[in-house]
N, C-alpha and C positions, 0 to 999 in steps of 0.2 A: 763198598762197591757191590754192593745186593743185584741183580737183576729180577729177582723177582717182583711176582704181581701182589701173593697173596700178604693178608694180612699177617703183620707182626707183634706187633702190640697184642696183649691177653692172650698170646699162643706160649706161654713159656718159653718163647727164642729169643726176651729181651730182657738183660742186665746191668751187672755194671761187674769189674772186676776190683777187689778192693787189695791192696798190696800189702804183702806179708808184712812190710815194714812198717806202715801204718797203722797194723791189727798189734802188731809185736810191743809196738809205741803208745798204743790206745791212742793213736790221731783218726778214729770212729769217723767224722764229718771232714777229713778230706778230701779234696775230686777226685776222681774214680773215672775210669777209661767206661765206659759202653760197648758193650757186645750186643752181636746179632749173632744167633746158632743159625747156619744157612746150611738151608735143605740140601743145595747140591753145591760141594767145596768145591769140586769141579770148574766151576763157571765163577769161581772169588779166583781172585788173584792172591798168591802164596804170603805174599807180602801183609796182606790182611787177614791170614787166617792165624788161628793159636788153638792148638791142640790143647785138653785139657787132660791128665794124667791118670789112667784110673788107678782106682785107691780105695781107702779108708778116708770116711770125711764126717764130721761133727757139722750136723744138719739142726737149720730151725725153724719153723715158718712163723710169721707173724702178719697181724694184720693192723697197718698203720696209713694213716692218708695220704704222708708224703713218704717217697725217695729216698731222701734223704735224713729221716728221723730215726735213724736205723742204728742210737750210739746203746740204746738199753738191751737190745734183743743182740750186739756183737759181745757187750759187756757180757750178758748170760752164756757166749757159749766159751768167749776164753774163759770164763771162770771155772766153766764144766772141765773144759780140754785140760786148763791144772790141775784141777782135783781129781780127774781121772787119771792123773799120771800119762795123758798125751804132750805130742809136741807137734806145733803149727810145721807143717812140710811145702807150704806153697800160697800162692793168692786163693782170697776168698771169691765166691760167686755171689751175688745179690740178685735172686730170681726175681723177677715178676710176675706171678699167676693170677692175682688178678686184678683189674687196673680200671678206669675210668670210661671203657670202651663199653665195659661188661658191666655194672653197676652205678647207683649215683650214692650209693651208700657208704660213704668214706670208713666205715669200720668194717667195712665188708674186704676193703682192698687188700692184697695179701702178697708176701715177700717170703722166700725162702734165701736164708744164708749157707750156705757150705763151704766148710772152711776145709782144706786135705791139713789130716794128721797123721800123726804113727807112734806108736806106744813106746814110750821112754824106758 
C-alpha cells in the first residue's frame, strides 16, 4: 500500500524476505514474502510495515539473472556464519541493486543477502 510516485525497482527498496526457518532447513528456493523500503512509513499503514532490527549481519552481493537462483550464494554464507562460530538470529533480506531497469546484461544484475547473526 505504497503511495508513491517514484521509482522502485533498481533503487535498493525491493526485496524479498527469506525466513529463518527456511535458511535453517536450506529450503534456499522457497517463496519468500516481497518488500518495498517506503520513503515515508508515515503514509503505509502499520499493518504493512516490519521493522528490520539493527545488528550484526553476514552480508553477500552477487550477480545472477534471476530472483530466485539465489540457493549457491545463501549456501556460501550459512557455511561462512558456521565456520565463524555465528548463529542465524532472524529472516534473511534478498536486495536488489541492480535489475533489468538498469542493464540488459544479465551478469550484470546484482543481489545483496544479509542474513542478522550473533556470535555463539
Amino acid at each position: 500500500m505504497l503511495a508513491e510516485k517514484t521509482p522502485i525497482l533498481a533503487s535498493n527498496r525491493l526485496g524479498i524476505i527469506i525466513s529463518e526457518a527456511d535458511i535453517r532447513a536450506k529450503r534456499f528456493e522457497e517463496p519468500s514474502v516481497i518488500f518495498v523500503v517506503a520513503k515515508n512509513k508515515e503514509k503505509t499503514p502499520k499493518q504493512y510495515q516490519k521493522t528490520v532490527p539493527a545488528g550484526l549481519f553476514a552480508c553477500l552481493r552477487y550477480n545472477v539473472e534471476l530472483l530466485w537462483n539465489r540457493s549457491e550464494s545463501l549456501s556460501k554464507v550459512l557455511d561462512y556464519i558456521n565456520k565463524m562460530g555465528y548463529r542465524i538470529t532472524g529472516d534473511a533480506l534478498q536486495i536488489m541493486h541492480v535489475d533489468i531497469t538498469i542493464t540488459d546484461k544479465p551478469n550484470e544484475i546484482t543481489f545483496e543477502i544479509q542474513v542478522p547473526v550473533q556470535k555463539v
